[in-house]
Structure formats: C-alpha cells, structure tokens
C-alpha positions as CSV (number, residue, x, y, z in Angstrom):
1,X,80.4,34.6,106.3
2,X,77.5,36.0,104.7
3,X,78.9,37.7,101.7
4,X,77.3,34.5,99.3
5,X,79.2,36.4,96.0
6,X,82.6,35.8,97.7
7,X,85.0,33.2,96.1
8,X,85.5,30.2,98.1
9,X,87.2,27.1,98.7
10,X,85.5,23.8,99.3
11,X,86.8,21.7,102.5
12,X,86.1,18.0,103.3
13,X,85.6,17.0,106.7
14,X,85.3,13.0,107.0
15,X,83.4,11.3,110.1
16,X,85.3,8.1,110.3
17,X,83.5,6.9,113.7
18,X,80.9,4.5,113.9
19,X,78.3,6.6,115.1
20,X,76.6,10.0,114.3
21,X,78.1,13.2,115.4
22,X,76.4,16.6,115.8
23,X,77.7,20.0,116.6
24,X,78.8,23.2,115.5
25,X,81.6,22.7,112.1
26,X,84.5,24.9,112.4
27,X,87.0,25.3,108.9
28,X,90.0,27.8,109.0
29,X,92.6,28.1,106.8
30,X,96.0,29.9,107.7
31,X,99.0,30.0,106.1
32,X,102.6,29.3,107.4
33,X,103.0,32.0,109.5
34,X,99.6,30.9,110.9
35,X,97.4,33.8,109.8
36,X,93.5,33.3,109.9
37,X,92.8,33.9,105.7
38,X,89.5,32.2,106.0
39,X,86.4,30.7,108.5
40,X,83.5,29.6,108.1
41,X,80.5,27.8,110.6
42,X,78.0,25.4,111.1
43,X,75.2,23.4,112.6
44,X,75.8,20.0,111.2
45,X,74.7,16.4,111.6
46,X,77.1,13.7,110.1
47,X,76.1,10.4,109.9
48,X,78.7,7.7,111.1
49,X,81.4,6.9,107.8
50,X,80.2,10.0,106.2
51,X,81.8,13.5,105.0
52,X,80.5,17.1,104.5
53,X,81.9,19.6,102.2
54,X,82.2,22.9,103.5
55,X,82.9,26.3,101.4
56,X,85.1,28.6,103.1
57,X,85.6,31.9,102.1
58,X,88.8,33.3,100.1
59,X,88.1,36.7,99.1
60,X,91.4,38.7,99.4
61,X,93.6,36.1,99.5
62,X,96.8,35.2,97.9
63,X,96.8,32.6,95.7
64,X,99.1,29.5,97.4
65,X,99.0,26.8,99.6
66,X,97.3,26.9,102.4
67,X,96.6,24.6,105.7
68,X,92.9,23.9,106.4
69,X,92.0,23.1,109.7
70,X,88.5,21.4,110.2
71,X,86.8,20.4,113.7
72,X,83.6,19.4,115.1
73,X,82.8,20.9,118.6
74,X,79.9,18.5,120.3
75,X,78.2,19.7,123.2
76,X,80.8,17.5,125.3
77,X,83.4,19.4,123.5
78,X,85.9,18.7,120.5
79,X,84.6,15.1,118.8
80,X,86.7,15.5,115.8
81,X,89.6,17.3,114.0
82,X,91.4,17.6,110.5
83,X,94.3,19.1,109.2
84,X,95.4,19.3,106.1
85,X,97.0,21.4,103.5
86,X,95.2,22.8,100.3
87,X,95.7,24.8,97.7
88,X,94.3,27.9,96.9
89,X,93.7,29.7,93.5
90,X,91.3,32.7,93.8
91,X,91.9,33.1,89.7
92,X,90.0,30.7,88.7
C-alpha cells in the first residue's frame, strides 16, 4: 500500500530454519468470515533464527480481532507460513 499516513498494524513473521530465506513477504488479515481487511508486500531477506516486522495497513477497519496470515513465497515457491490471530484497534 502506498498511502504512508494510513494507520497500521505491525505483524511478526519468524524464520525458525537454519538457513536464510529470500522472497517476496506476504501479510493479510481477514476476519472470521474471511474477508481481506488488510495486505501488504515485500522483497525481504531473513537471516536463519531471525523475524521481521511488517506494518499492514488498517485504514477503514473495524476495531476487533482479526487473523493475520503471514508467508514467504521463494522462487521454488511457499518456504514459510504463519497464522495467527491479532487484535486490532484503529483508535489508538
């Protein structure tokens, strides 16, 4: 997204293997009725044991929980992937 005024949430993505990993980094929240709220993309670089915040937008949403789901595509494809549920307050 290129709006840099826009609130956002910050996502963690964790490289847990024992090597670097390069690609493109893909965050998306949705909520339960799996609705897109937010994306955001990047070139990235994570060295092995590592982790990279990422700031997804939130403009327009509802406050409330939401699930964030976080992957890595290499050139050989999908290296890594994380779900997890996060909470969202565009009020603050």
């Amino acid at each position: 997204m290129t709006d840099e005024g826009a609130p956002r949430v910050d996502v963690a993505f964790i490289n847990n293997l024992p090597a670097a990993v390069g690609g493109t980094l893909y965050c998306v929240l949705y909520n339960s009725a799996h609705q897109v709220g937010g994306v955001s993309s990047g070139k990235v670089l994570l060295p092995m044991n590592s982790q990279i915040i990422s700031g997804v937008p939130v403009s327009g949403l509802p406050s409330g929980v939401y699930t964030a789901e976080i992957f890595l595509i290499s050139p050989s494809g999908v290296v890594l992937s994380q779900t997890y549920e996060i909470r969202v307050d565009v009020n603050r």
